[in-house]
C-alpha positions as semicolon CSV with decimal commas, in nm:
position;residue;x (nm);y (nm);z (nm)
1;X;12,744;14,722;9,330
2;X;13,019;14,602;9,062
3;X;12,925;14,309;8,864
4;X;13,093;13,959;8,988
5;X;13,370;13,816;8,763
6;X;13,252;13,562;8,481
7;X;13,441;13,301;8,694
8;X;13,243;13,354;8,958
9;X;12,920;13,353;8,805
10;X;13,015;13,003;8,669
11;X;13,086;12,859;8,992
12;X;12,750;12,986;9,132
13;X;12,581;12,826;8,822
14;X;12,767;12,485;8,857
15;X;12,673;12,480;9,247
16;X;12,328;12,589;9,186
17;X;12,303;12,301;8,927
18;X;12,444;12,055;9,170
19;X;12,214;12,168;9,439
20;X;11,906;12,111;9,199
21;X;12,045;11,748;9,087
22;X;12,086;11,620;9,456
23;X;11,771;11,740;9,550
24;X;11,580;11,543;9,262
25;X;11,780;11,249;9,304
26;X;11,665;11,299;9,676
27;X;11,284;11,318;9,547
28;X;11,360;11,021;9,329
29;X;11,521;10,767;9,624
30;X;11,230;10,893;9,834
31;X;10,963;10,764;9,621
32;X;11,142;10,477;9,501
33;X;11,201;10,332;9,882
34;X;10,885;10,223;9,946
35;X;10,833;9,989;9,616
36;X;11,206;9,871;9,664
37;X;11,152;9,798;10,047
38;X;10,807;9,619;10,030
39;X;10,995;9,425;9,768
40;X;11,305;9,325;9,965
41;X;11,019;9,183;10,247
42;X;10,831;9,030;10,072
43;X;11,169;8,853;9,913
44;X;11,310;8,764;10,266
45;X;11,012;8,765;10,516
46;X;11,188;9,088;10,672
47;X;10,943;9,265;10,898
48;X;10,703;8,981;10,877
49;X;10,647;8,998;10,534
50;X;10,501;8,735;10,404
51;X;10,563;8,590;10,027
52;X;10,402;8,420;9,753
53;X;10,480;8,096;9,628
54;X;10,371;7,868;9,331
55;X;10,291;7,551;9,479
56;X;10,172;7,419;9,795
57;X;10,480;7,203;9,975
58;X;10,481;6,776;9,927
59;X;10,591;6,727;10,286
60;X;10,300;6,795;10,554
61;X;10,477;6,752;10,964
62;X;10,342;6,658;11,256
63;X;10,372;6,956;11,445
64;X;10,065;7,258;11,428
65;X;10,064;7,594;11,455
66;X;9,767;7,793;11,522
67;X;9,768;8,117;11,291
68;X;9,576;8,352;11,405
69;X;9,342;8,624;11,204
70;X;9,352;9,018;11,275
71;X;9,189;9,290;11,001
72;X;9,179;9,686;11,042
73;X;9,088;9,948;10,790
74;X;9,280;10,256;10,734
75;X;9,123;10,596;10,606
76;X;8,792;10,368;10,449
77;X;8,427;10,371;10,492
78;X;8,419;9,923;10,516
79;X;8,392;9,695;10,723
80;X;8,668;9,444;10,700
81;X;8,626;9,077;10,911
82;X;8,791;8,759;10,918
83;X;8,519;8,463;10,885
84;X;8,758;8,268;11,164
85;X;8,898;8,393;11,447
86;X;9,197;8,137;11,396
87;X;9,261;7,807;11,222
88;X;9,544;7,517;11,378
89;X;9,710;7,381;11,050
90;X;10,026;7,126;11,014
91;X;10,347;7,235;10,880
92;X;10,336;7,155;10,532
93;X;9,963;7,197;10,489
94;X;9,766;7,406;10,291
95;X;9,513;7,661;10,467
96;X;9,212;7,806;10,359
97;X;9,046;8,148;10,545
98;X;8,791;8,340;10,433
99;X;8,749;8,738;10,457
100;X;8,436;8,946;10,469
101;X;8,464;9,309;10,314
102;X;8,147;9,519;10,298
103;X;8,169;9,902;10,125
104;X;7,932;10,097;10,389
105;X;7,906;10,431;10,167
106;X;7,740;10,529;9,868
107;X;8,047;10,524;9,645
108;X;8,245;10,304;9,504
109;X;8,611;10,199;9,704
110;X;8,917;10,126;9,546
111;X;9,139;9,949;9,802
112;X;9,416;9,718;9,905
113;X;9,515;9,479;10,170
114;X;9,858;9,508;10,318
115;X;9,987;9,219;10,546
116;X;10,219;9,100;10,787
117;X;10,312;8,829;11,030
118;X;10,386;8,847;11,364
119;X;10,629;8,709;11,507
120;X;10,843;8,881;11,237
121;X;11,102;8,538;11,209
122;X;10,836;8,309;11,063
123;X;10,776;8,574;10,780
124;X;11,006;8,348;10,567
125;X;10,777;8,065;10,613
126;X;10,418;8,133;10,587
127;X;10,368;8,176;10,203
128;X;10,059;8,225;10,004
129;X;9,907;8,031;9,720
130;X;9,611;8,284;9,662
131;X;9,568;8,628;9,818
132;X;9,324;8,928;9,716
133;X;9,600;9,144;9,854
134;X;9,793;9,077;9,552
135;X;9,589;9,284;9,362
136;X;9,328;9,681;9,416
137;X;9,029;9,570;9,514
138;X;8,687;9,742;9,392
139;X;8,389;9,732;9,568
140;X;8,040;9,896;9,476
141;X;7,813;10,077;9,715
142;X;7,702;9,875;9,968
143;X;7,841;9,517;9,823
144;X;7,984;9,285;10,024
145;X;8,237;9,014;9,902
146;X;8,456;8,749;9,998
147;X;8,770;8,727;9,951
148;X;8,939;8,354;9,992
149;X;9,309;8,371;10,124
150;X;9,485;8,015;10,035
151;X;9,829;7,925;10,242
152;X;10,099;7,731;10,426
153;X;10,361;7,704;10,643
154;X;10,726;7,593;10,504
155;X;10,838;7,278;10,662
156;X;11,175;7,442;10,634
157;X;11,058;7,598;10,944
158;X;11,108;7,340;11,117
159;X;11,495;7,342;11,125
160;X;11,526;7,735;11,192
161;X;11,639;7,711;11,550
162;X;11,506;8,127;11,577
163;X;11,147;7,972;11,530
164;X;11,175;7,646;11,716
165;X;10,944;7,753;12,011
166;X;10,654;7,888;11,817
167;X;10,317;7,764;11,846
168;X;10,081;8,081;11,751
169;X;10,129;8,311;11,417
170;X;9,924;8,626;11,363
171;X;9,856;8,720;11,022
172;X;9,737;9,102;11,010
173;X;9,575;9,267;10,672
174;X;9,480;9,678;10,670
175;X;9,283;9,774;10,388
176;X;9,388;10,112;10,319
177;X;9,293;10,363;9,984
178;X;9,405;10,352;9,643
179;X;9,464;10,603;9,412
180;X;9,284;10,509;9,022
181;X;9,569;10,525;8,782
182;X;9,306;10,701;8,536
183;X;9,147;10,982;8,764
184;X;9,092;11,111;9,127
185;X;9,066;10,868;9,423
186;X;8,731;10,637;9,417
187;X;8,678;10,585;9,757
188;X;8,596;10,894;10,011
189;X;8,821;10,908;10,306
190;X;8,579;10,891;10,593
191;X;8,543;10,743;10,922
192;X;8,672;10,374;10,905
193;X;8,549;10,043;11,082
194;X;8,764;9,806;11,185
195;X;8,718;9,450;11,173
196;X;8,868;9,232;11,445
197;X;8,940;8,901;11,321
């Protein structure tokens, strides 16, 4: 077989180069979606993402919502419940709930909460004050802890024509694993129990 011409072998390089570079940028975008999206919902409420805020509202209204409570585990060896199946709160005023997480194995579990609202339009307006799902959780063998979850509902609300009919929210958390930044994954991936708030 005669050799192919230097110009050849050139354009086989460049394309095999450009082949290579599309396919990491590819690898790149793909990992790189997930942080970006969860950060665009929990910016905008999209999905029924709900946000953080700094401070708890001045105005309270008079009309209530009742916001319910749902938990599920994902992929853990817990038990995750709400202390309250629901709680009716004011527009305007600050909630308080209470979660139950207990580690049922013999090792250690490093986990975190993900949350969202349903339905998906009032994820603009329920905002937290004080969340463990802001941050891994870590919980020994056998321990149980509470977690407090501090929040409210935006009066702005209130003039968003898209939301002017509802009366019930559902706030949903799933616990799901977490990789340690220093080593392998703490927690075992075993039979989960969910928790139905």
């Amino acid at each position: 077989m005669a050799p192919r011409p230097s110009g050849q072998r050139h354009s086989l390089r460049f394309v095999a180069l450009l082949c290579g570079a599309v396919v990491a940028t590819m690898t790149g975008a793909a990992f790189a979606a997930v942080p970006l999206y969860r950060m665009f919902c929990q910016v905008t409420g999209f999905n029924g993402t709900v946000s953080r805020a700094e401070a708890a509202p001045t105005e309270t209204l008079d009309r209530t919502v009742l916001v319910r409570f749902d938990t599920n585990v994902r992929g853990l060896p817990m038990v995750f419940r709400a202390e309250q199946v629901s709680q009716r709160v004011h527009v305007g005023e600050t909630g308080l709930a209470y979660f139950d997480v207990t580690n049922t194995s013999d090792r250690p579990i490093l986990a975190r909460a993900s949350y969202n609202v349903v339905p998906e339009e009032t994820g603009a307006y329920f905002l937290k004050l004080e969340c463990f799902c802001f941050d891994d959780q870590t919980i020994a063998p056998g321990e149980t802890r509470k977690f407090p979850m501090q929040y409210f509902i935006d009066p702005e609300m209130a003039s968003d024509r898209d939301v002017d009919g509802v009366e019930e929210i559902t706030l949903s958390y799933t616990f799901y694993p977490v990789k340690d930044d220093d080593g392998p994954q703490l927690a075992a991936a075993g039979g989960g129990a969910t928790g139905a708030g």
